[in-house]
MDAnalysis code that builds the backbone (N, CA, C; Angstrom):
import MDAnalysis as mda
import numpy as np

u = mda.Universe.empty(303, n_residues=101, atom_resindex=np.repeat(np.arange(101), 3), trajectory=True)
u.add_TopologyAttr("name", ["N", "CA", "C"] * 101)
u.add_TopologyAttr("resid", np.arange(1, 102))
u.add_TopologyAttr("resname", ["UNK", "UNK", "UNK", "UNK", "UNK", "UNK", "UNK", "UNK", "UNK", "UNK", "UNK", "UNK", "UNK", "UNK", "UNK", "UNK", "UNK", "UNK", "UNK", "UNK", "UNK", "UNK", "UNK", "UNK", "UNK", "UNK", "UNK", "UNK", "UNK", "UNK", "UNK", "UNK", "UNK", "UNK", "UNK", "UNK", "UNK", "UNK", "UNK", "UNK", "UNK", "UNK", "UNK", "UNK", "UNK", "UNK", "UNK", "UNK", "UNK", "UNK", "UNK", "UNK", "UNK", "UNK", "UNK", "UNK", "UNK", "UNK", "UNK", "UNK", "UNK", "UNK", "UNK", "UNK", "UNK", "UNK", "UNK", "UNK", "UNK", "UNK", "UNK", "UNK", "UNK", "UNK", "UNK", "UNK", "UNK", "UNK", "UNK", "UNK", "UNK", "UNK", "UNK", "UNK", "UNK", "UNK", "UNK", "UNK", "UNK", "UNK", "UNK", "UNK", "UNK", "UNK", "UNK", "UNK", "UNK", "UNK", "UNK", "UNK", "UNK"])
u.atoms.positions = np.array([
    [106.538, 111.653, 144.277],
    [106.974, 112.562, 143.238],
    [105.823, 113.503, 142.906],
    [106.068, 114.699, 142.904],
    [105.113, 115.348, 142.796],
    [105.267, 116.172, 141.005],
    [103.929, 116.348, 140.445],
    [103.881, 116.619, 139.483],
    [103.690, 118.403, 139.301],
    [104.512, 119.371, 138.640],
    [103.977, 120.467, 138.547],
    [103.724, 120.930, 137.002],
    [103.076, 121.827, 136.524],
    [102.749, 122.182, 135.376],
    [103.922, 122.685, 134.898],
    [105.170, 122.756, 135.348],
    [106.648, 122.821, 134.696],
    [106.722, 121.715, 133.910],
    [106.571, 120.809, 135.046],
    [107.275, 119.414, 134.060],
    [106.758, 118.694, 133.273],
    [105.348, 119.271, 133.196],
    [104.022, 118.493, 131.733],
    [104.740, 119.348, 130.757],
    [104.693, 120.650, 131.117],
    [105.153, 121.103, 130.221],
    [106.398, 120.980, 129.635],
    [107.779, 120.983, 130.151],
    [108.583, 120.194, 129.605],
    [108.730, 118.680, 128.932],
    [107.609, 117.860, 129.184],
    [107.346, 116.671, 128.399],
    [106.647, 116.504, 127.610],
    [105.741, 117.943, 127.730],
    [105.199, 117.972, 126.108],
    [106.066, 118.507, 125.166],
    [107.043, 119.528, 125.655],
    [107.946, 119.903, 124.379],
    [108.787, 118.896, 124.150],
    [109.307, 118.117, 124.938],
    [109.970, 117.242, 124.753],
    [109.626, 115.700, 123.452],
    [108.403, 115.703, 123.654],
    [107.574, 114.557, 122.517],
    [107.342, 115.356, 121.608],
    [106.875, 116.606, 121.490],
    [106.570, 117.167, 120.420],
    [108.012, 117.480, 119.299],
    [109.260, 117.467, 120.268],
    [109.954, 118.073, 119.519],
    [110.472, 116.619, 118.984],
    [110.321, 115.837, 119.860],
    [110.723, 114.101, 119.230],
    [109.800, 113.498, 117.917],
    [108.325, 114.029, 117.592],
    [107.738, 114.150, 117.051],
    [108.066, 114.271, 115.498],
    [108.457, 115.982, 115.997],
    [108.816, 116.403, 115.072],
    [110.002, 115.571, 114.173],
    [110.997, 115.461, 115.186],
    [112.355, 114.579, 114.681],
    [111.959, 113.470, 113.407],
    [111.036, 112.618, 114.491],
    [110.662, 111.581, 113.592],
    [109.814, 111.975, 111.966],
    [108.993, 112.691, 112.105],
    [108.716, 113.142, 110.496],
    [109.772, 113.387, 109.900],
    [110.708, 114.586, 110.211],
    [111.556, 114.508, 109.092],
    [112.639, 113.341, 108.760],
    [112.752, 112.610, 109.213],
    [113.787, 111.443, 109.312],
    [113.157, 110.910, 108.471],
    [111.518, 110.434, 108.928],
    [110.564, 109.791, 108.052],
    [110.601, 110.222, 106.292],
    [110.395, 111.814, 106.157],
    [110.021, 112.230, 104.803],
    [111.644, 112.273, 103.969],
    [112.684, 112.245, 104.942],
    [113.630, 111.805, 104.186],
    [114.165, 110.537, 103.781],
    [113.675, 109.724, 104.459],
    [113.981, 108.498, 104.218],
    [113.168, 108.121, 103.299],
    [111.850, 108.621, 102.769],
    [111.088, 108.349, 101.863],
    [111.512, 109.147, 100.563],
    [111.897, 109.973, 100.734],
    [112.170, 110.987, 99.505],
    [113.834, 109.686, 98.717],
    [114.628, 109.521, 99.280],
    [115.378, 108.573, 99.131],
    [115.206, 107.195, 98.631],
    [114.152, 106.819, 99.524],
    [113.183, 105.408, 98.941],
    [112.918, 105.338, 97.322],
    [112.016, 106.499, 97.205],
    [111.309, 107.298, 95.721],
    [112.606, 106.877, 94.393],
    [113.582, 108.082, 95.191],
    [114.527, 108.166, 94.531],
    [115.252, 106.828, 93.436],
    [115.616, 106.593, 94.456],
    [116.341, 105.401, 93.770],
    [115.550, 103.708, 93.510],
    [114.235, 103.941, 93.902],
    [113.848, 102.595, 93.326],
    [112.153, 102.713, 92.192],
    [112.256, 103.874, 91.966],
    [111.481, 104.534, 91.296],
    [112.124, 105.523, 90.435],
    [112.986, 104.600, 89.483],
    [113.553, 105.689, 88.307],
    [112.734, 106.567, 87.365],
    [113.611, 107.920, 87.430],
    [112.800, 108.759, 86.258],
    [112.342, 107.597, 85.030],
    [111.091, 108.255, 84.103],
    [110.457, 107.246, 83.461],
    [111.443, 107.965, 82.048],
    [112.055, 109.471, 82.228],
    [112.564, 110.127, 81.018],
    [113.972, 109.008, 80.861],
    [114.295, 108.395, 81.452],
    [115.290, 107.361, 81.415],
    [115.155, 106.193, 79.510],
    [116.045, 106.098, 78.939],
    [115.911, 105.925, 77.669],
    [115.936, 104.217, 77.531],
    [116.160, 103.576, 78.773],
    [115.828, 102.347, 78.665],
    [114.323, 101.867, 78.969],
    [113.324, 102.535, 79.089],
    [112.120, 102.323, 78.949],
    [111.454, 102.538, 78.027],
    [110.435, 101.886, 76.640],
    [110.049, 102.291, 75.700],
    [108.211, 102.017, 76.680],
    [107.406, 102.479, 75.310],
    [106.052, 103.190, 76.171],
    [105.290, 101.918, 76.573],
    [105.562, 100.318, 75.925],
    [105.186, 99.401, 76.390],
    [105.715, 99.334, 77.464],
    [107.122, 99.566, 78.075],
    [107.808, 99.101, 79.287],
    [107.366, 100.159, 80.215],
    [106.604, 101.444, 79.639],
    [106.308, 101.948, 81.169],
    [105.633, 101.421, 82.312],
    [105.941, 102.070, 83.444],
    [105.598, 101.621, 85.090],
    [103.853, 101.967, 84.538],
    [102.975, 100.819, 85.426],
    [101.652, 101.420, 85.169],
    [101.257, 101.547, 86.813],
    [99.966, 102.310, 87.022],
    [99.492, 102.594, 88.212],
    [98.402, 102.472, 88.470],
    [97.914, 102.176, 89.480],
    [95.750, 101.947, 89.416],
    [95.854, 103.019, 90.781],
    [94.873, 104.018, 90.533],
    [94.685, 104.793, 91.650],
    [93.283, 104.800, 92.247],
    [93.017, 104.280, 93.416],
    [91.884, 104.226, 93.722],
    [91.572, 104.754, 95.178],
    [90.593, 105.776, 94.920],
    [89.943, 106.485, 95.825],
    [88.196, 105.626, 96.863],
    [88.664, 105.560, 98.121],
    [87.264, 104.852, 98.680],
    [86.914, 105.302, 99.600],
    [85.792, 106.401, 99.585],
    [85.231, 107.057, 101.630],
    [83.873, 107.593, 101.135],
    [83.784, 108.496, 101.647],
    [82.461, 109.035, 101.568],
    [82.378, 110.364, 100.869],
    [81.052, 111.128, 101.321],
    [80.693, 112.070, 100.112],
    [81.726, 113.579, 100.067],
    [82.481, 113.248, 100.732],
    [83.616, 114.024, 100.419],
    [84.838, 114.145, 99.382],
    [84.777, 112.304, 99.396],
    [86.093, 111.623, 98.542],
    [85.080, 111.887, 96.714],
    [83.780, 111.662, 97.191],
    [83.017, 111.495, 96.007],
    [82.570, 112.818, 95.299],
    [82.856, 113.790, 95.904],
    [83.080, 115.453, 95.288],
    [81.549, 115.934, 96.009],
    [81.457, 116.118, 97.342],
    [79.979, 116.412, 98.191],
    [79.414, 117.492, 97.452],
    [79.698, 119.092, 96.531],
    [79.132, 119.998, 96.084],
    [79.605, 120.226, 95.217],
    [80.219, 119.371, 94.447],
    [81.249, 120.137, 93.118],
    [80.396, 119.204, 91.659],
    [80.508, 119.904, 90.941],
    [79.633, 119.009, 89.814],
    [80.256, 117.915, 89.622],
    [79.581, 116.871, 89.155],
    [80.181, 115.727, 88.498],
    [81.454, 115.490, 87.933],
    [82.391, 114.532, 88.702],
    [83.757, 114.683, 88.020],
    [84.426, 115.707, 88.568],
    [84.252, 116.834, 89.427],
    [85.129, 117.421, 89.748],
    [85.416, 117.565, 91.363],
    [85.623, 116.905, 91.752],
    [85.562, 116.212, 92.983],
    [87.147, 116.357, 93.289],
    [87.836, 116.364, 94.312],
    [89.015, 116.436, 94.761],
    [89.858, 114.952, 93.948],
    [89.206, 114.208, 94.178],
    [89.672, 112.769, 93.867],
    [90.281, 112.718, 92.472],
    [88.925, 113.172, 91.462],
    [89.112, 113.398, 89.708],
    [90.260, 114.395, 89.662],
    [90.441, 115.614, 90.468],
    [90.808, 116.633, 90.197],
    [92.578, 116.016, 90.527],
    [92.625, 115.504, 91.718],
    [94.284, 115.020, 91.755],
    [94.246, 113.800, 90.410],
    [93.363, 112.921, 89.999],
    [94.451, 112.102, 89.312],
    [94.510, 112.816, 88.067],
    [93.757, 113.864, 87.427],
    [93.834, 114.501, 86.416],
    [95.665, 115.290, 86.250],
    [95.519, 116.175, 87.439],
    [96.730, 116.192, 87.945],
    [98.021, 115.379, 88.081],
    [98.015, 114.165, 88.566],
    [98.912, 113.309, 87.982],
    [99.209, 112.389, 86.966],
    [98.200, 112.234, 86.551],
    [97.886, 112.224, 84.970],
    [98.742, 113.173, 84.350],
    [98.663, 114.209, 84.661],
    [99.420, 115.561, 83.343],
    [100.879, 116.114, 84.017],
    [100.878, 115.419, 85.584],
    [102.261, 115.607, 85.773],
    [103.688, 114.066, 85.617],
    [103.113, 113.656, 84.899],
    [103.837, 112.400, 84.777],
    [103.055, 111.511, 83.239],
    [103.232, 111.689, 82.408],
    [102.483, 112.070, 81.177],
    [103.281, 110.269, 80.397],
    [104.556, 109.842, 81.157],
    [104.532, 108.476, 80.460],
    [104.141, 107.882, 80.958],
    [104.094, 107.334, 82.175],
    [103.357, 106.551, 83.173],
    [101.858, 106.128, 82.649],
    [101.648, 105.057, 82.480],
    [100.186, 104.540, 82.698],
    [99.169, 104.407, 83.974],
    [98.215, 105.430, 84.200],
    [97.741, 105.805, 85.322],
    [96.431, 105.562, 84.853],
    [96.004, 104.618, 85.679],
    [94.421, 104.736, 86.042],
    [93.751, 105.210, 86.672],
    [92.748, 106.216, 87.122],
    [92.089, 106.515, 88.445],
    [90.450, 106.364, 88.480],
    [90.351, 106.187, 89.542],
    [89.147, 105.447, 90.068],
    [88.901, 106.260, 91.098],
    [87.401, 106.629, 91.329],
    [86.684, 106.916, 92.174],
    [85.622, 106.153, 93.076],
    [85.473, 105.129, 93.966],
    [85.079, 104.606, 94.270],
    [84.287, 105.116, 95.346],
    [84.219, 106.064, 95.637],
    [83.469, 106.990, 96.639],
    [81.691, 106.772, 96.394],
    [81.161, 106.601, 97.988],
    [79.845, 106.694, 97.890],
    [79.074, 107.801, 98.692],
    [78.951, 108.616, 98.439],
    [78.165, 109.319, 99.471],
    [76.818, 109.163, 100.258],
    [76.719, 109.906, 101.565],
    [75.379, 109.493, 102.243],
    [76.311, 108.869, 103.512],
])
């Protein structure tokens, strides 16, 4: 069997486009997941003791740990601040565990 640069090339579009398939199958099946076993918290059978709580923890190197940004403002601080203020009943912890070097 001989191989020509037709048919790599048809088997790379071929995985790539299978690839592709699989993410979105994936991000929908997750968006669905979310959905329904992760109820809105605006739901009136939860009072602020019964909210969902969360521990968010960040661990790599001097990237995760903010490599040039002042103190605290590091990608890491900067998303849980962010989900912190986009989900405002939720009990969210975040943690930076990042070491640089």
């Amino acid at each position: 069997m001989r191989i020509n640069k037709y048919s790599i090339l048809k088997i790379s579009c071929a995985l790539f486009f299978f690839l592709i398939v699989v993410e979105v199958s994936l991000r929908i099946a997750g968006f669905f997941y979310l959905k329904y076993h992760f109820p809105e918290i605006e739901d009136e059978r939860y009072s602020a003791e019964d909210s969902p709580s969360f521990r968010i923890v960040f661990i790599g190197d001097s990237w995760t740990a903010g490599a040039d940004a002042d103190k605290g403002e590091g990608y890491a601080n900067a998303l849980i601040k962010i989900i912190k203020h986009s989900y405002p009943r939720y009990k969210i912890q975040g943690y930076n565990y990042a070491y640089p070097g």
